[in-house]
C-alpha positions in Angstrom: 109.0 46.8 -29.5 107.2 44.9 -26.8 106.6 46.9 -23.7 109.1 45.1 -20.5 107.9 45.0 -17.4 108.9 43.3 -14.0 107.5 39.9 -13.4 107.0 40.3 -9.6 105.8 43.7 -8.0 106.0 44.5 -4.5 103.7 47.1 -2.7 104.7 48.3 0.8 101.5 49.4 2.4 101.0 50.9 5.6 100.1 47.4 7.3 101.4 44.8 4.8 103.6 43.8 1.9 101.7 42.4 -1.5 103.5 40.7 -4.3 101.4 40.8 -7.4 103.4 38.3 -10.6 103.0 38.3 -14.0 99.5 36.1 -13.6 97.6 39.2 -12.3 98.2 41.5 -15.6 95.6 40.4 -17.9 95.1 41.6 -21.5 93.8 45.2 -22.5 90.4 45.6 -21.4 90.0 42.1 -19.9 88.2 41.2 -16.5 90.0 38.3 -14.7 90.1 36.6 -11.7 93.3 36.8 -10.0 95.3 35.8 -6.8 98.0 38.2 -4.8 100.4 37.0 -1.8 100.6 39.2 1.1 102.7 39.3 4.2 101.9 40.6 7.4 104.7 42.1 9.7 102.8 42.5 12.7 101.8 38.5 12.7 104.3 37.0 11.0 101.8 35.6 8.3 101.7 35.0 4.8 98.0 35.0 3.0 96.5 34.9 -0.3 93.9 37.0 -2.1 91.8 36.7 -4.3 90.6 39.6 -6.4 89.0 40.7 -10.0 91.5 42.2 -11.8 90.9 45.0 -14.7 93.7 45.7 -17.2 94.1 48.7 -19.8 96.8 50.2 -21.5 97.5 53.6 -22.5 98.8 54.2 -25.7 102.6 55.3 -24.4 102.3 51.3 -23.3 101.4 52.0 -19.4 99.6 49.3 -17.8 96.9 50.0 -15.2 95.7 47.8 -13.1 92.5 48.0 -10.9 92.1 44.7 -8.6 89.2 44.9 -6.2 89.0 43.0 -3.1 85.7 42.0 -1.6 84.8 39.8 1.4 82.7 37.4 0.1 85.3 36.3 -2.8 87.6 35.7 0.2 85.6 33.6 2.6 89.3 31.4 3.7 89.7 34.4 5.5 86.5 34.8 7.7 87.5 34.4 10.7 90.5 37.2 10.2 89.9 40.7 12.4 90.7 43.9 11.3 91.0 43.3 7.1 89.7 46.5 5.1 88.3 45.5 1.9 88.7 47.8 -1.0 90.3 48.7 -4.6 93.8 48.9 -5.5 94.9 50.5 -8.7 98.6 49.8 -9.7 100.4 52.1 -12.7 103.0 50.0 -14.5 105.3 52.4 -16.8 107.3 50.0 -19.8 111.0 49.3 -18.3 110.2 51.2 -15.1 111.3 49.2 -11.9 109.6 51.1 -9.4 106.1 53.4 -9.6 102.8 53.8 -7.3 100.3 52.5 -6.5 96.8 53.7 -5.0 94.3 52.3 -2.5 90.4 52.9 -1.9 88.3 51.5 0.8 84.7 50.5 0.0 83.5 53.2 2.2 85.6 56.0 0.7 86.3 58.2 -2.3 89.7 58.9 -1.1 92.7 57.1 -2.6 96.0 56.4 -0.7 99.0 56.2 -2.8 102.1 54.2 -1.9 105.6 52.9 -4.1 105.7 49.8 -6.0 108.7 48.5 -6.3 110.3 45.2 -8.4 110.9 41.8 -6.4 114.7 42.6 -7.4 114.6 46.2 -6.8 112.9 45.5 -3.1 115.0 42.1 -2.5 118.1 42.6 -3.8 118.8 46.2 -3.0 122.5 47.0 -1.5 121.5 47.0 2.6 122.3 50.4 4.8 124.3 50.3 7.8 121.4 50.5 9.6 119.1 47.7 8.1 122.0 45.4 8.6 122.3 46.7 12.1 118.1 46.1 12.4 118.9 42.6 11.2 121.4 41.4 13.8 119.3 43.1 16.4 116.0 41.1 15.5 118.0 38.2 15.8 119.7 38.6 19.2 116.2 39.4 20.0 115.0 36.0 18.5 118.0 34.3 20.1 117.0 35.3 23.6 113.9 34.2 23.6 115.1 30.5 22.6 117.6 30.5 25.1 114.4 30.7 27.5 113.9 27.1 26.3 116.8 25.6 25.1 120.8 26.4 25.9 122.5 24.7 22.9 122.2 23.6 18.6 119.6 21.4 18.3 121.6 19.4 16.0 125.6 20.0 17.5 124.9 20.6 20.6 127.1 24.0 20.7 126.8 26.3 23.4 128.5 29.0 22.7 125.6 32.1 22.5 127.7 34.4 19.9 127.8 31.3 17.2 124.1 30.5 17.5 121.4 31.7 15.3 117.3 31.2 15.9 116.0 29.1 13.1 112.7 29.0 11.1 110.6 25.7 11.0 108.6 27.0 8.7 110.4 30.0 6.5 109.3 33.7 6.7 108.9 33.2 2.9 106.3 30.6 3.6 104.4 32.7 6.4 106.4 31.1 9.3 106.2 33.3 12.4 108.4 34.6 14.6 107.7 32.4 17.1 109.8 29.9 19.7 107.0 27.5 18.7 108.1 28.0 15.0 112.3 28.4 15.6 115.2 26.0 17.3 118.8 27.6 17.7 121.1 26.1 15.3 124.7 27.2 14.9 125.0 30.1 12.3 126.7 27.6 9.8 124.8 24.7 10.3 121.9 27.4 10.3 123.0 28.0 6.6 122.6 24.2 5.8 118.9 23.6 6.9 118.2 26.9 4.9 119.9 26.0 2.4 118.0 22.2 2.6 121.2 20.1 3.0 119.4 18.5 5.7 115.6 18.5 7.5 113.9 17.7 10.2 111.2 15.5 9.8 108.0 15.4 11.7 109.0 12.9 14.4 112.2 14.8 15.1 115.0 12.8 13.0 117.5 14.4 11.1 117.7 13.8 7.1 120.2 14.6 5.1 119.1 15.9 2.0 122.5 16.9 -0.1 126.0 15.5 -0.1 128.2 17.3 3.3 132.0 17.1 4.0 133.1 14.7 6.3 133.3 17.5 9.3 129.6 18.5 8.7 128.7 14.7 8.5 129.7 14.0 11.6 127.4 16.7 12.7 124.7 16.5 11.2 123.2 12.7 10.9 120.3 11.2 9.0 118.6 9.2 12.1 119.6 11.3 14.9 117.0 13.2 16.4 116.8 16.9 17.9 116.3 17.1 21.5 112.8 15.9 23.3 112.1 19.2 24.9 112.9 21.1 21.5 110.6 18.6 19.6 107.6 18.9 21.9 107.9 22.7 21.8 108.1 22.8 17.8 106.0 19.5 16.9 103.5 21.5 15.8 105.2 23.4 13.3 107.0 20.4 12.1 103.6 18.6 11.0 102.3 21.9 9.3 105.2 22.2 7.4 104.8 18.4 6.5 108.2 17.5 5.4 107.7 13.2 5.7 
């Protein structure tokens, strides 16, 4: 029977998250080149990789893989401070949704080992208390510092602080930062619609409806209308890098 194994891996290190996919597990004995995504929590960023990837299996059907990371295969990322270049060697057992993984730096012998754990396993797993309670307190603290710049939605003009949410420009999935140059408060509903791409903004400022609303939500939420000046000019930026026309 054919060894199963996750398509998407996820490795919390001490200073970022890596998702490796199926594209980076090669053949038995094969040298590749291959690509991982990483986040950064401290920035806000997401970045790619690229790294030679070895692949063996052992005869109970564990994969190992060994991906090495040098700096002159990653020249887009230059001009980056503080990135430690190294090897990673990642144990995949058949059916197992979590395992370890190990790092090296180039200038050491010693190998770190962390938990791997599958996209659905690390995504999807039932929230604490507390992570929920982490949640709404990153987002109060997100919401406070639009309210520096803005009192109301940017698209229904509410006011009322409890029922507003700050939201993305461009997505944390996508790298987006948490940053009032990269969010606009949107009511926590109409919050779920932009995510949810019912609507955009383009990168003039107007409103377009992207998916059939009800006829309360379409007198909200306009294709035409445009956000506020002052909210524009702060996030104009943000809104041409994440080039929706």
């Amino acid at each position: 029977m054919k060894p199963n194994f996750p398509s998407h891996i996820i490795v919390q290190w001490d200073h970022e998250i890596e998702t490796l996919d199926q594209s980076t597990l090669g053949v038995h004995g094969h040298h590749h080149n291959a690509t991982t995504s990483a986040f950064w929590p401290e920035t806000g960023q997401r970045v790619q990789y690229k790294a030679s990837c070895d692949t063996e299996w052992k005869r109970d059907g564990t994969r190992i893989l060994t991906l090495e990371y040098l700096r002159k295969d990653n020249a887009h990322l230059s001009s980056v401070q503080d990135i430690v270049w190294g090897r990673s060697r990642v144990t995949l057992r058949p059916d197992s949704k979590s395992g370890f993984a190990e790092w090296r730096t180039e200038d050491s012998n010693r190998w770190l080992r962390r938990k791997w754990e599958s996209a659905e396993s690390f995504l999807l797993s039932t929230r604490s208390r507390s992570s929920v309670l982490r949640y709404e307190r990153r987002q109060a603290t997100l919401r406070k510092d639009l309210l520096t710049y803005e009192k109301v939605c940017s698209v229904s003009g509410e006011s009322l602080q409890l029922a507003l949410e700050a939201a993305h420009i461009i997505g944390v999935a996508s790298g987006g930062a948490d940053k009032v140059f990269n969010m606009t408060l949107l009511r926590a509903d109409i919050h779920k619609l932009f995510d949810g791409q019912y609507f955009t903004i383009k990168v003039d400022g107007t409103i377009k409806v992207l998916k059939p609303l009800t006829p309360q939500y379409a007198k909200l939420i306009k294709s035409g209308s445009k956000i506020p000046v002052k909210t524009f000019a702060r996030i104009k930026d943000a809104l041409r890098l994440r080039g929706d026309a």
